[in-house]
C-alpha positions in Angstrom: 182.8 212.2 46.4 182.4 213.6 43.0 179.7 216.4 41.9 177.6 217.7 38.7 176.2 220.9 37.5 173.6 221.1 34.8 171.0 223.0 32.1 168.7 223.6 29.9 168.9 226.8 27.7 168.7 228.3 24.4 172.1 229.4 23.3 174.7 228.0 21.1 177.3 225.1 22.3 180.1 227.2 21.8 178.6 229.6 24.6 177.4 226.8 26.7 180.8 225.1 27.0 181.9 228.5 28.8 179.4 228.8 30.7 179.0 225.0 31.9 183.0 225.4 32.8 182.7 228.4 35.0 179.9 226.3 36.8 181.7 223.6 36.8 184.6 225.4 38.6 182.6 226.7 41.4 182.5 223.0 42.9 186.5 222.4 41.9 186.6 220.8 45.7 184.3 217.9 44.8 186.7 217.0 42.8 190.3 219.1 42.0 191.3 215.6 40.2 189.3 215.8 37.1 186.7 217.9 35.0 184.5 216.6 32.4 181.6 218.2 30.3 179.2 217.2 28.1 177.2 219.1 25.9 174.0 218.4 23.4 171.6 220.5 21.7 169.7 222.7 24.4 171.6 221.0 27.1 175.3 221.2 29.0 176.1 219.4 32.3 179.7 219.3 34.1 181.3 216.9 36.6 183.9 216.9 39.4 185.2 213.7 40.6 187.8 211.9 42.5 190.2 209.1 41.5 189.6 204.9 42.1 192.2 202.8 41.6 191.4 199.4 40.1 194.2 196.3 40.6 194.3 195.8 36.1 195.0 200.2 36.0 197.9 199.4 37.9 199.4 203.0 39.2 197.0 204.6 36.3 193.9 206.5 38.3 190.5 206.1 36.8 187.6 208.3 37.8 184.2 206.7 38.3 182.3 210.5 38.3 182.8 211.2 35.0 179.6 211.4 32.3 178.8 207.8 31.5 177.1 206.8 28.5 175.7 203.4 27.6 176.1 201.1 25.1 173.5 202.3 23.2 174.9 205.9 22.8 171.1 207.4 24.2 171.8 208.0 28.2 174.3 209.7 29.8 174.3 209.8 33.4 176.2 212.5 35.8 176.5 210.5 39.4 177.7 211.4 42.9 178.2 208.7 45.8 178.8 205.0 46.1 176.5 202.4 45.4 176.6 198.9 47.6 174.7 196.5 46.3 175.6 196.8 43.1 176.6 193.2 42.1 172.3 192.4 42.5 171.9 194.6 40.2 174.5 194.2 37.6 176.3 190.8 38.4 180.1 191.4 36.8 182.3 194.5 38.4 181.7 197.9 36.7 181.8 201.6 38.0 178.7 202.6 40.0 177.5 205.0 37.4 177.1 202.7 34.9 175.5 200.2 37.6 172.8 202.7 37.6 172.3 203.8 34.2 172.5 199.9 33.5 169.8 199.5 35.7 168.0 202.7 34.8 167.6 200.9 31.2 165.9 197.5 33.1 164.5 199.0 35.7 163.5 202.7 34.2 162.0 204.9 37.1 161.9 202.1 39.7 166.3 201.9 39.8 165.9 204.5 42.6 164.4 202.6 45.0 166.2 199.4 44.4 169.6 200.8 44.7 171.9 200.5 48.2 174.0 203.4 48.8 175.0 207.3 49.4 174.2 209.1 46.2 172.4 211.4 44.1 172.4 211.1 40.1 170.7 212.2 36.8 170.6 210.6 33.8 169.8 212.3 30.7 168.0 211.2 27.6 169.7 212.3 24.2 166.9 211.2 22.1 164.0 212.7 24.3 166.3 215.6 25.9 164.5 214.3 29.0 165.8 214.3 32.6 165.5 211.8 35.5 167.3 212.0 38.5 167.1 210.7 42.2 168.3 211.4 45.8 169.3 208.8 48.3 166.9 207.1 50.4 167.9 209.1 53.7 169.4 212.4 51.7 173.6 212.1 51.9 174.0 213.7 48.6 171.9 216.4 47.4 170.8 217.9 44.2 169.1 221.5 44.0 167.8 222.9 41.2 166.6 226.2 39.5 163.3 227.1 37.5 162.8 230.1 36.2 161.2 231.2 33.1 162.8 228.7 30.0 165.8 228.0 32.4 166.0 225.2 34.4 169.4 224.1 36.1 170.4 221.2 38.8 173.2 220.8 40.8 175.3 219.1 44.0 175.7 222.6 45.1 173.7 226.1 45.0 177.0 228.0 44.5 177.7 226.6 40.9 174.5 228.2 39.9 175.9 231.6 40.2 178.2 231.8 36.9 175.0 231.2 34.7 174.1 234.7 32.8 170.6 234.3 33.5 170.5 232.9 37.2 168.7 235.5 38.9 170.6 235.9 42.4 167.8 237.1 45.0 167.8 236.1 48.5 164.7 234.4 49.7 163.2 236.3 52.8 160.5 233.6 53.3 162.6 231.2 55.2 164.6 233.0 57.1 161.9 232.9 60.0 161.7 229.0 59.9 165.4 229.1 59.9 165.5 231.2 63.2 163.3 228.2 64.8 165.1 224.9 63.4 168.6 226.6 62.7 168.1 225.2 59.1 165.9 225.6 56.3 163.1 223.1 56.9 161.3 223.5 53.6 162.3 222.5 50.6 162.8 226.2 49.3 166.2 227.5 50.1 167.2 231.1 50.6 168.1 231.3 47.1 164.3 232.4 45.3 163.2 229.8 43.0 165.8 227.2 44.0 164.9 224.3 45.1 166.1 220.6 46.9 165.1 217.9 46.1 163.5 216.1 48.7 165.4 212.8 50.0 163.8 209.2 49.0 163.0 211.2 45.7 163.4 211.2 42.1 162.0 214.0 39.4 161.8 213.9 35.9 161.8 217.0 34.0 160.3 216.4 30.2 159.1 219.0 28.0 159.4 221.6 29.9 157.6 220.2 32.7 159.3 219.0 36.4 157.7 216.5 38.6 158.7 214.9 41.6 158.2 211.4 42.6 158.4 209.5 46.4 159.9 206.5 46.2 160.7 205.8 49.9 159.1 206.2 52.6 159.7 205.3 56.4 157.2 202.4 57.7 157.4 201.3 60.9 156.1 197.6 61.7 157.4 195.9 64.9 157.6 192.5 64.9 157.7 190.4 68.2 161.4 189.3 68.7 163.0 188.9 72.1 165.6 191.5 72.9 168.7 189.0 72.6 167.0 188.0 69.6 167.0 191.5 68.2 171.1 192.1 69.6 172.1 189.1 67.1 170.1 190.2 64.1 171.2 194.0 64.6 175.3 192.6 65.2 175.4 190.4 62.3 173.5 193.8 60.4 175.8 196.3 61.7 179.0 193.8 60.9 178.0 193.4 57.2 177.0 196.7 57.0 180.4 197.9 57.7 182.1 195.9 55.5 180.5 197.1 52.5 180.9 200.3 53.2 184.6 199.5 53.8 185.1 197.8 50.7 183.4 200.4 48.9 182.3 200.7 45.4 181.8 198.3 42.6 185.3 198.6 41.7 186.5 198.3 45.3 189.0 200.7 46.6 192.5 198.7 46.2 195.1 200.9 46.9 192.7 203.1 49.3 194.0 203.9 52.7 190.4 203.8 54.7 190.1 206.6 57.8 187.7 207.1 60.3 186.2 209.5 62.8 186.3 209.2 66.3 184.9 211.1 68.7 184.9 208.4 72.3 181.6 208.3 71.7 179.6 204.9 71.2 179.0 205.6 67.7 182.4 205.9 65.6 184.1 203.5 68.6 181.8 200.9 67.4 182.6 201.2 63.5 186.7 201.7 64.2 186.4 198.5 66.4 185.1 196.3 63.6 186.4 198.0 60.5 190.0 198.3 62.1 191.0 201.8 59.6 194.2 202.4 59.5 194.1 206.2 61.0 191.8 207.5 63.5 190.7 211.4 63.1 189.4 213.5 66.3 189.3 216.9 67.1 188.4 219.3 70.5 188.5 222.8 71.9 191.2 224.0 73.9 188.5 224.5 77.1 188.3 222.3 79.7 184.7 220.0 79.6 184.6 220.7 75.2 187.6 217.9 74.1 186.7 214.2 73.7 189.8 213.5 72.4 191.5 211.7 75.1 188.8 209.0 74.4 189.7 208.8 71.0 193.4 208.3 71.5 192.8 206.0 74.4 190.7 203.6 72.4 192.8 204.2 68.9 195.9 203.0 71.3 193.7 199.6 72.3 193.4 199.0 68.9 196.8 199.8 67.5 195.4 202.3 65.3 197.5 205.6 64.6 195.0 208.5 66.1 195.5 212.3 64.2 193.6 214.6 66.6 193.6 219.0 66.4 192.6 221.3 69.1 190.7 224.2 67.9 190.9 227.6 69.9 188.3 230.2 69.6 190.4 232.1 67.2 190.4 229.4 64.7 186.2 228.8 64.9 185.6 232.6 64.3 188.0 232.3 61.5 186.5 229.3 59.6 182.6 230.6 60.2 182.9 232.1 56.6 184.2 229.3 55.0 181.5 227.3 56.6 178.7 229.1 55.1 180.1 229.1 52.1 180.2 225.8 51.6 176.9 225.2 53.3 175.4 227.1 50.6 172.7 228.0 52.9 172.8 229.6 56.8 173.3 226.7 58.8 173.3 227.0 62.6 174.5 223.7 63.9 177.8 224.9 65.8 179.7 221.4 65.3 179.5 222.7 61.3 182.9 224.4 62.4 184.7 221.2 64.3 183.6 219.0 61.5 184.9 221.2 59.0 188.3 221.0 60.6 188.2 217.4 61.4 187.2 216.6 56.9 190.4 219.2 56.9 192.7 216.8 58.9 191.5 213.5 57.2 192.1 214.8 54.2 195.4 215.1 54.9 196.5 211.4 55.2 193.4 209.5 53.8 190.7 209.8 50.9 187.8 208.1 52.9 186.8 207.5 56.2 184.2 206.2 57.9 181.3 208.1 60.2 178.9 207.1 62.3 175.9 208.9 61.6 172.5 207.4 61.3 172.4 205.7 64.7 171.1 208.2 66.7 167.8 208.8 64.3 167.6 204.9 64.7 167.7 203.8 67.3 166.8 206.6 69.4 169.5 208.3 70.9 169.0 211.8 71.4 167.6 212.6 75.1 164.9 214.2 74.2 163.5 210.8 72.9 164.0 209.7 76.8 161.6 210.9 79.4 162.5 210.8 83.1 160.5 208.3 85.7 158.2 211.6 86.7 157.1 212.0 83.0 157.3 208.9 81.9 154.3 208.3 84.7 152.7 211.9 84.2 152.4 211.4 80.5 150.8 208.6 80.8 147.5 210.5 82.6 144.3 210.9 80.4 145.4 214.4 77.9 142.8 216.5 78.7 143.9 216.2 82.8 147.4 217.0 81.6 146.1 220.2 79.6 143.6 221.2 82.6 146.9 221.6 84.5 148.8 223.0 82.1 146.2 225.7 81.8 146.3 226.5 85.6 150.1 227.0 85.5 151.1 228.9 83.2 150.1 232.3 84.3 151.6 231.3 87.6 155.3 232.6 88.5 158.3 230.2 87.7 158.5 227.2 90.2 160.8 224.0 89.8 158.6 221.3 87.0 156.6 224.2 85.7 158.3 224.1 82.5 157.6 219.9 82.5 154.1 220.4 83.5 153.5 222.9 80.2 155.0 220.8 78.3 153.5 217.5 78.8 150.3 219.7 79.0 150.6 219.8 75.1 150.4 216.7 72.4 154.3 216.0 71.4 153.0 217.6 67.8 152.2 220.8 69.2 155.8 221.1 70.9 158.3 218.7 69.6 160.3 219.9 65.9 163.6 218.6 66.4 167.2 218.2 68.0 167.3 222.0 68.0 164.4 224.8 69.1 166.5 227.8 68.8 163.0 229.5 69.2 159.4 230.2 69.2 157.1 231.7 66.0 156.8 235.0 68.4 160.6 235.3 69.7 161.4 235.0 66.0 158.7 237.2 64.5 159.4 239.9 67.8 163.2 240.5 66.2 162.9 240.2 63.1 162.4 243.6 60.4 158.9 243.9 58.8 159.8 242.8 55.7 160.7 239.0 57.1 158.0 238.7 59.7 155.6 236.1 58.7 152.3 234.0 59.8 153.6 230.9 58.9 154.6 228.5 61.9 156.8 225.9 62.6 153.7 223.6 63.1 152.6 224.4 59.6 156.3 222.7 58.7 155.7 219.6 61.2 152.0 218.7 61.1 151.8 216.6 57.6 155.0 214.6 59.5 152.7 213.9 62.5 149.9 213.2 60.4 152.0 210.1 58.3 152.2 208.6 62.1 149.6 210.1 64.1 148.5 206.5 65.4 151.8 205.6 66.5 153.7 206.0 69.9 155.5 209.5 70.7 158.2 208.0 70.4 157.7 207.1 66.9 156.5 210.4 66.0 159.5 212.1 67.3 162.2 209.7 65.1 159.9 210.5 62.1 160.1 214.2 62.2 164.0 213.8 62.8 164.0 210.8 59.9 162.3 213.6 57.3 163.8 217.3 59.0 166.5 217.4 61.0 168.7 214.0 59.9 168.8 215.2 56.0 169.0 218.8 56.5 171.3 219.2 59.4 173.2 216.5 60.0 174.1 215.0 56.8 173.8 218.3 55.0 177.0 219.2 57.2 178.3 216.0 56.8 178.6 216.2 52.8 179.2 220.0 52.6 181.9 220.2 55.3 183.7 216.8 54.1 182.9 218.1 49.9 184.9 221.5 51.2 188.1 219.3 51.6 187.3 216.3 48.9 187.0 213.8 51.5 184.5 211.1 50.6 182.6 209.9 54.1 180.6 206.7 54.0 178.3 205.9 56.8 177.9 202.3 57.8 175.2 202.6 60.2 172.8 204.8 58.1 172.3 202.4 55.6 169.2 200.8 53.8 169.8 197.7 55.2 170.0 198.7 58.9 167.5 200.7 58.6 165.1 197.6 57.2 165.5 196.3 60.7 166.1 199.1 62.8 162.1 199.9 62.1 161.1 196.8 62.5 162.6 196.4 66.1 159.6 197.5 69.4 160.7 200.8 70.5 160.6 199.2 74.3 164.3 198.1 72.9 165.3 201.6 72.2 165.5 203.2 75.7 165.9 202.0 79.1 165.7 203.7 82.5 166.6 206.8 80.5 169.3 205.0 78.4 169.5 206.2 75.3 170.0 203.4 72.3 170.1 201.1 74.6 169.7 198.0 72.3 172.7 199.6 69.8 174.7 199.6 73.4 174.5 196.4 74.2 175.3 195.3 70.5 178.5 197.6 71.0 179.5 196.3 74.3 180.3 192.9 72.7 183.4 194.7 70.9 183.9 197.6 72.7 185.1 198.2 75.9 182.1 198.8 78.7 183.3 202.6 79.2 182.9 203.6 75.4 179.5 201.7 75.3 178.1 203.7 78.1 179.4 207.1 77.2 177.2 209.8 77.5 176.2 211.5 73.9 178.2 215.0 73.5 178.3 215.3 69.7 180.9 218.0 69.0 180.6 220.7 72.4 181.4 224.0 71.3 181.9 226.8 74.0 180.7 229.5 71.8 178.4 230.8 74.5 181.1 231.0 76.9 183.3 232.8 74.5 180.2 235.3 73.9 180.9 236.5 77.5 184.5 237.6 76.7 185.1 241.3 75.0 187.0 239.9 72.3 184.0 237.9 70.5 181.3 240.3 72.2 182.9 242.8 70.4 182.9 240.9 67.3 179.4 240.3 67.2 178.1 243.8 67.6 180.0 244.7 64.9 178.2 242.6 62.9 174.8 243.3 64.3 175.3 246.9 64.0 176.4 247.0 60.2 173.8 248.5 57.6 172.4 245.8 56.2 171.7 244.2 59.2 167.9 246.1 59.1 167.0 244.6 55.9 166.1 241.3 58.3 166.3 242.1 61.9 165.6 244.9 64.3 169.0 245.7 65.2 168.5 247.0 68.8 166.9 243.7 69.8 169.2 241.7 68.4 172.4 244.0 70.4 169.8 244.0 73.7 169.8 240.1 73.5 173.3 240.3 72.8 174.0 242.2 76.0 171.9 240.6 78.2 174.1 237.7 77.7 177.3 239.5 77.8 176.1 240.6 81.3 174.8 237.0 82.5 171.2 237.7 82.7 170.1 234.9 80.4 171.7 232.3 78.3 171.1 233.8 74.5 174.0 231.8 73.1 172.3 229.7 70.3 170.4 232.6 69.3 172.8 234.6 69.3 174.8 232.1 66.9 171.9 231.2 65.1 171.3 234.8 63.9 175.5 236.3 63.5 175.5 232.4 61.3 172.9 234.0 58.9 174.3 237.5 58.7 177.9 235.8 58.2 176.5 233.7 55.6 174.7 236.7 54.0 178.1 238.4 53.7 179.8 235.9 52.2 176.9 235.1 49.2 175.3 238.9 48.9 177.1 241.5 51.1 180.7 240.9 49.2 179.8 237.8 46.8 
């Protein structure tokens, strides 16, 4: 796990250290374990990190996240995550941070994009008092930063900002809109003004005063013509080897680790427990009948001889944790399996420092159903575009009849209506509840056209895993995954979304993705060779949360008028809309559920940071 806090600023070290340690303390659950500072000249960084054991420390913990410096007394490097290749870059065993500040010195700029792993890292330059520093390929670990005037800050988290004396804590109205539509932030401002992330596959330098970021990755795809059994064999053998690294771990290794997983039934985390064999398996569900995958999980955890720890939340406990969840999302984040994940990192935590997930799969290999289309539109998109559009023209106006909605949709080019795994929704549904002061021109197409445009020659298909590659894998998904797992120090390593897998994974025809609406199909049949049929056919359900149901009892109607009615509510929405939409649920007469969540997760989150923070 492990996190860092930096700056840049002009007063003395004495009042640096105390501010550097109050920052420093505002991510204590990166890393309760150990604290380390450094400080020199204009500069003063902090880190939180866990303990590794290595076989010569015996029971004596060291801790791979404190500041490393090399040899030559002139780097220091402040480092988050695990590398996995790091024996090609530095042949005899070290920690990982000094595996990349090693390589940093032979490799300078390019280290980045030859590294294998979940991390984010900078390194800084006594002798220059320059910065470099680099997020992983796909975006597991994060690093914000803050410029403003002669400050300049970067951290793991937003929230260890806050201490500094001259961090300026305004609340940045420009994204809320966007967030309405995604149910993230989609850009790479946050709602903090003049904080920033840095985008995944990147690296920035900051050097006299000025900050520049750098690509180093990027997604290519470039199919090459395997047969499909062919293609099964290269992605087992991939997926196998994958695994193992992650299980092993770091540089050091993880001897005297106790290695967990998730498991939800689904095909994903079956897969991973089947081959790496954990010792504990971690699940959680809701106590509503249709929302609990657990059974799965104990069923298949029982198959294996694996001890399964399961919890089942009740609606009580989800209200009660939506706080904490913001809080430690840093930003509003609308994804309601935030909550169940939170719970589940809790639980894992308890008996085990690191499990396994498997995220990554779905975003390669396809496995959303929106990537799938049925055998209608599979044939109707296929007619020449401006037919499609001609008809989509003609009935719209017309009253609601069964396929409308298909017909207007495949009347359109998948850029004009395609954004993500979630469309909470539209630029005028946002814009039409929403206070003056937050309305806004900009639309979500402004956000996904220069995606499209990387890979407007390619297939839909390809588009669509693109825009989820770049938007809605690093700032939903994983940004959940390290925040909610961070909240509870629990390191998560994710075998499937890896460098390596992905190296094939875009090189494989997308005809091998999806099949008679099958979803992943080719990663099915590589798990059906270990798993049992059943769990390689399952159905995706992620984590199913009943919130909209709940939303149609008193108890939690109740609880969210509250909230929509209190005073700062009007600084960002009209506050009779949002209590109309609100009813019109309560009553049945339309499904406003994710809204409805989308919009109480900002105000809760708003509260927590502004409100009473």
């Amino acid at each position: 796990m492990g996190g860092f806090v930096g700056f840049f600023d002009d007063r003395s070290i004495d009042e640096k250290k105390n501010i550097i340690k109050q920052m420093n303390d505002k991510i204590i659950h990166r890393g309760p374990d150990s604290e380390s500072f450094f400080t020199d000249g204009k500069f003063a960084a902090g880190c939180r990190g866990g303990f590794n054991i290595r076989p010569e420390d015996g029971d004596r913990a060291k801790t791979d996240f404190a500041p490393t410096i090399n040899e030559h007394n002139n780097l220091v490097i402040f480092f988050s995550g695990r590398i996995y290749n790091s024996k090609e870059i530095i042949p005899e065993r070290s920690s990982d941070a000094e595996v990349v500040l090693r390589g940093y010195e032979e490799y300078g700029e390019d280290i980045a994009s030859k590294l294998r792993g979940s991390f984010s890292f900078v390194i800084y330059n006594k002798k220059t008092q320059d910065l470099y520093g680099a997020r992983d390929h796909f975006g597991s670990k994060w690093i914000y930063y803050y410029l403003n005037n002669n400050l300049f800050m970067f951290g793991s988290e937003i929230k260890s900002f806050l201490p500094h004396p001259d961090f300026n804590k305004e609340i940045n109205k420009n994204v809320l809109k966007l967030y309405l539509i995604f149910q993230y932030s989609p850009t790479e401002e946050t709602f903090f003004k003049n904080v920033c992330k840095l985008p995944q596959g990147c690296y920035f330098t900051y050097k006299n005063g000025e900050f520049k970021i750098t690509r180093y990755f990027d997604i290519n795809y470039n199919t090459e013509n395997k047969t499909f059994d062919e293609y099964v064999k290269l992605l087992d053998e991939t997926l196998k080897s994958s695994v193992e690294s992650h299980k092993t771990g770091c540089a050091d290794g993880d001897v005297g680790y106790e290695i967990g997983s998730f498991l939800s039934g689904g095909v994903d985390s079956s897969f991973i427990v089947s081959v790496a064999k954990p010792s504990k398996t971690f699940s959680v569900g809701f106590d509503k009948n249709g929302f609990d995958e657990s059974m799965y999980a104990k069923e298949l955890s029982d198959i294996l001889h694996i001890e399964n720890y399961k919890k089942i939340l009740s609606s009580d406990e989800f209200f009660d944790a939506l706080p904490a969840v913001q809080y430690h999302s840093d930003e509003p984040h609308a994804n309601l399996s935030s909550v169940p994940q939170y719970f589940l990192a809790k639980l894992a935590s308890e008996h085990v420092k690191v499990v396994l997930s498997g995220e990554g799969s779905d975003e390669f290999f396809a496995g959303y159903l929106p990537y799938a289309e049925s055998r209608f539109t599979g044939f109707y998109s296929k007619w020449p575009f401006d037919c499609r559009k001609f008809i989509k023209n003609i009935v719209t106006p017309l009253p609601n009849f069964k396929g409308k909605a298909t017909l207007i949709k495949y009347g359109q080019k998948v850029e004009d209506y395609f954004i993500g795994q979630a469309f909470i929704m539209n630029d005028n549904d946002a814009n039409d509840i929403l206070s003056d002061g937050c309305k806004s021109n900009v639309s979500y197409k402004d956000i996904t056209a220069p995606y499209f445009e990387k890979v407007k020659d390619k297939s839909d298909l390809i588009k669509k895993l693109y825009l989820d590659l770049f938007l809605w894998m690093p700032n939903d998904i994983l940004l959940k995954g390290d925040k909610m797992s961070a909240a509870h120090n629990l390191e998560v390593r994710t075998p499937i979304m890896d460098k390596e897998v992905f190296a094939l994974a875009s090189r494989i025809p997308t005809k091998y993705f999806i099949k008679n609406r099958t979803t992943k199909y080719l990663f099915r049949q590589v798990a059906n060779k270990i798993i049992p049929e059943k769990w390689a056919k399952r159905k995706k359900l992620g984590f199913p949360v009943p919130f909209t149901l709940w939303l149609r009892e008193q108890k939690y109607y109740d609880k969210l008028k509250d909230m929509f009615s209190e005073d700062f509510v009007s600084d960002f929405f009209i506050k009779e809309k949002l209590i109309a939409m609100l009813d019109e649920h309560f009553n049945g007469v339309k499904n406003n559920g994710r809204k409805l969540y989308t919009i109480y997760s900002f105000l809760v989150w708003y509260k927590v940071y502004f409100a009473e923070g």
